[in-house]
C-alpha positions in Angstrom: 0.0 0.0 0.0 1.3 3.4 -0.8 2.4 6.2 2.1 -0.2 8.9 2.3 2.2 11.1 0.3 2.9 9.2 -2.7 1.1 10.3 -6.0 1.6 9.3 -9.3 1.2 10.6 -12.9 -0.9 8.3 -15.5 -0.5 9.5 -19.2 -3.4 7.9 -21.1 -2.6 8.2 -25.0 -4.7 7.8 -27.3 -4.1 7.3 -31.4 -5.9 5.7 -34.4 -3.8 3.1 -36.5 -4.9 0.7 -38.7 -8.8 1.7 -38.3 -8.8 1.5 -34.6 -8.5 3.8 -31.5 -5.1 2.1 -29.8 -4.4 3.9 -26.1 -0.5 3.7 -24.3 -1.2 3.6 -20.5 2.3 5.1 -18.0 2.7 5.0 -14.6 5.3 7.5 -13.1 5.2 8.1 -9.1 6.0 12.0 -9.0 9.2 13.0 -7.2 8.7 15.4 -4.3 8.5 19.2 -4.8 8.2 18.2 -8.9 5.6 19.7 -11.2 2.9 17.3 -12.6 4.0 18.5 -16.3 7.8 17.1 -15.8 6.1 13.9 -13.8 4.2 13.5 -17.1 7.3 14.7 -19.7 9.6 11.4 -18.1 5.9 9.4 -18.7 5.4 9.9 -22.0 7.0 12.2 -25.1 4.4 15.5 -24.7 6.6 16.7 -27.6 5.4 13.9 -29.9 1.3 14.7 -28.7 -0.5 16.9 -30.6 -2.8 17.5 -27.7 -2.6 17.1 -24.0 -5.0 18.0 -20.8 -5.8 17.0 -17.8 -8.5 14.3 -17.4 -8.7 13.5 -13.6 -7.5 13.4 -10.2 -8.5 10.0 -8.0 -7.6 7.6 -5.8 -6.4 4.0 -7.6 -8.0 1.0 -6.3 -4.4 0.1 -5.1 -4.9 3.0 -2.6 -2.5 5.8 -4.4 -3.5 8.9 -5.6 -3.1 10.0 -9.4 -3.8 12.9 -11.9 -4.3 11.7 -15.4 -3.5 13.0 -18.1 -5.3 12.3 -21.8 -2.7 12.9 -24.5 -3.6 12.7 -28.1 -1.0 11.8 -30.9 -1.8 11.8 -34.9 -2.1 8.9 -36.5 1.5 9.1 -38.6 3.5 10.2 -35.4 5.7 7.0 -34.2 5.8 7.1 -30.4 7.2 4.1 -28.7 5.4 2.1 -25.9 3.2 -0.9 -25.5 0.0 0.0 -27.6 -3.1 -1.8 -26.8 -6.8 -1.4 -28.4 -8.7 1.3 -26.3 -11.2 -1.8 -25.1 -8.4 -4.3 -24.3 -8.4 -6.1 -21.1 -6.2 -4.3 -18.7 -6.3 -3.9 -14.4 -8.9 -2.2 -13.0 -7.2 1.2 -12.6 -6.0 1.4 -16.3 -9.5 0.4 -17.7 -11.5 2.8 -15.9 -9.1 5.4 -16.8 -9.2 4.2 -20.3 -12.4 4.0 -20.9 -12.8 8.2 -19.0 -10.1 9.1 -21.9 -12.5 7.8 -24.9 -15.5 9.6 -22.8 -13.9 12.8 -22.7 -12.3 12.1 -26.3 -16.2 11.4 -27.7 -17.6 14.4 -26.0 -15.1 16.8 -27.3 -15.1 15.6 -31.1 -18.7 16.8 -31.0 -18.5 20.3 -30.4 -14.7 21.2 -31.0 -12.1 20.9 -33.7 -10.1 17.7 -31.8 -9.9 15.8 -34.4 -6.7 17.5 -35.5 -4.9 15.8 -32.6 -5.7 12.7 -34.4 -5.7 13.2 -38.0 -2.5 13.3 -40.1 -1.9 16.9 -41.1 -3.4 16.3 -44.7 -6.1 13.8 -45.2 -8.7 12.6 -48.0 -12.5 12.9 -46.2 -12.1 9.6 -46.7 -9.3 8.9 -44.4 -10.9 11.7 -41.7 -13.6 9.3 -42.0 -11.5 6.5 -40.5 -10.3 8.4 -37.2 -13.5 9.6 -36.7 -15.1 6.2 -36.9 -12.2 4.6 -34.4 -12.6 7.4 -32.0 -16.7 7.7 -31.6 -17.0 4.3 -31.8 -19.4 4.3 -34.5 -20.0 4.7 -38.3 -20.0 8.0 -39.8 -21.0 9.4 -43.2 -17.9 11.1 -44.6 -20.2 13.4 -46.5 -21.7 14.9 -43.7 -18.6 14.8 -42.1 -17.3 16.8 -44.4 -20.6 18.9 -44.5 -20.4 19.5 -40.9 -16.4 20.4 -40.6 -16.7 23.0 -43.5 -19.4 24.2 -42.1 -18.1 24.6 -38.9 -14.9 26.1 -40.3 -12.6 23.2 -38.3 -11.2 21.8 -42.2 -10.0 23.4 -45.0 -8.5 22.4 -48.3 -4.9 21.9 -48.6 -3.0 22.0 -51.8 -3.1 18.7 -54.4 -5.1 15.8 -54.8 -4.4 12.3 -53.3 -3.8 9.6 -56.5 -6.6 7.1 -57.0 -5.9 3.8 -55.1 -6.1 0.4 -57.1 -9.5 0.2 -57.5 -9.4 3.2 -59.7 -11.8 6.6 -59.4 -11.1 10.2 -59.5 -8.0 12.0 -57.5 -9.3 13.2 -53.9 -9.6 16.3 -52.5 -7.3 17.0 -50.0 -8.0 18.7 -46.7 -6.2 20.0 -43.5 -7.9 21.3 -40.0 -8.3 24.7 -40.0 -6.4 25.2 -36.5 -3.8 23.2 -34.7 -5.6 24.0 -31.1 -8.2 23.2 -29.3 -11.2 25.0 -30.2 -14.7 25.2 -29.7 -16.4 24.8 -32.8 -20.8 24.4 -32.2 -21.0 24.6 -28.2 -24.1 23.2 -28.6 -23.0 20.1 -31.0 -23.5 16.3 -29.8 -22.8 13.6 -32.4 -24.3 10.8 -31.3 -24.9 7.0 -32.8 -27.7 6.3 -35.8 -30.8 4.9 -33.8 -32.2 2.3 -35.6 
């Protein structure tokens, strides 16, 4: 059990690779007098994010206490560590704080421009699509995806045109978020899952 004066720093990453949201759990106990933003810098590489916050403060089920952190990296950064699907099994601790990280993660692609932290910094709709699908957990039409972000002002076109793939079809648009920071975009936004 840890002394009453221990506290550690949990970095919760989260990326999309391959189609699916992947999240890199660290532990680092915080050295006395030291500021939670160098406990997390020896955690994790906050360079390599393209987004961090705070996500919570609360006592582990092991008995220590521990201030998250949610860090987001784009889906073409390499950062090292032991990647795991957002929804693999893991200890009690690391799965609730997991699963908090896609909450807040969900909640904030709905009314701001987060998927930047994401998204590689040019992207086909098409390929937006696919991070926005891993990270809500849900399909998404990438026309009024598209639609919606314009609209919004959160994407804008980028220079070029992505080649056709095998299959063949016209050269895609390509597009870049507007903004590199966090922003609000529709305070009053929610995407939510089709009802069927």
């Amino acid at each position: 059990m840890p002394d009453s004066t221990s506290h550690e720093v949990v970095a919760v990453v989260m990326r999309v690779r391959n189609g699916r949201l992947e999240a890199l759990v660290e532990h680092v106990e915080q050295q006395p007098h030291e500021a939670l933003e160098a406990a997390l810098a020896r955690a994790v590489d906050v360079a390599a994010l393209a987004h961090v916050e705070q996500l919570e403060t609360r006592v582990l089920v092991r008995g220590a206490l521990a201030t998250a952190y949610l860090g987001l990296a784009r889906s073409d950064v390499e950062l090292d560590g032991a990647w795991r699907p957002a929804g693999a099994r893991r200890d009690a601790d690391e799965r609730s704080l997991v699963a908090a990280a896609v909450a807040r993660l969900r909640a904030k692609l709905s009314y701001t421009n987060l998927g930047f932290a994401l998204a590689p910094e040019v992207f086909t709709i098409s390929e937006l699509r696919v991070v926005y699908v891993a990270a809500l957990g849900y399909d998404v039409s990438a026309t009024n995806l598209q639609r919606v972000l314009v609209r919004r002002g959160a994407i804008e076109r980028a220079d070029g045109r992505r080649a056709p793939g095998r299959s063949g079809g016209r050269p895609a648009a390509l597009f870049r978020f507007a903004s590199n920071h966090l922003e609000v975009t529709d305070e009053f936004a929610a995407l939510r899952p089709p009802t069927h």
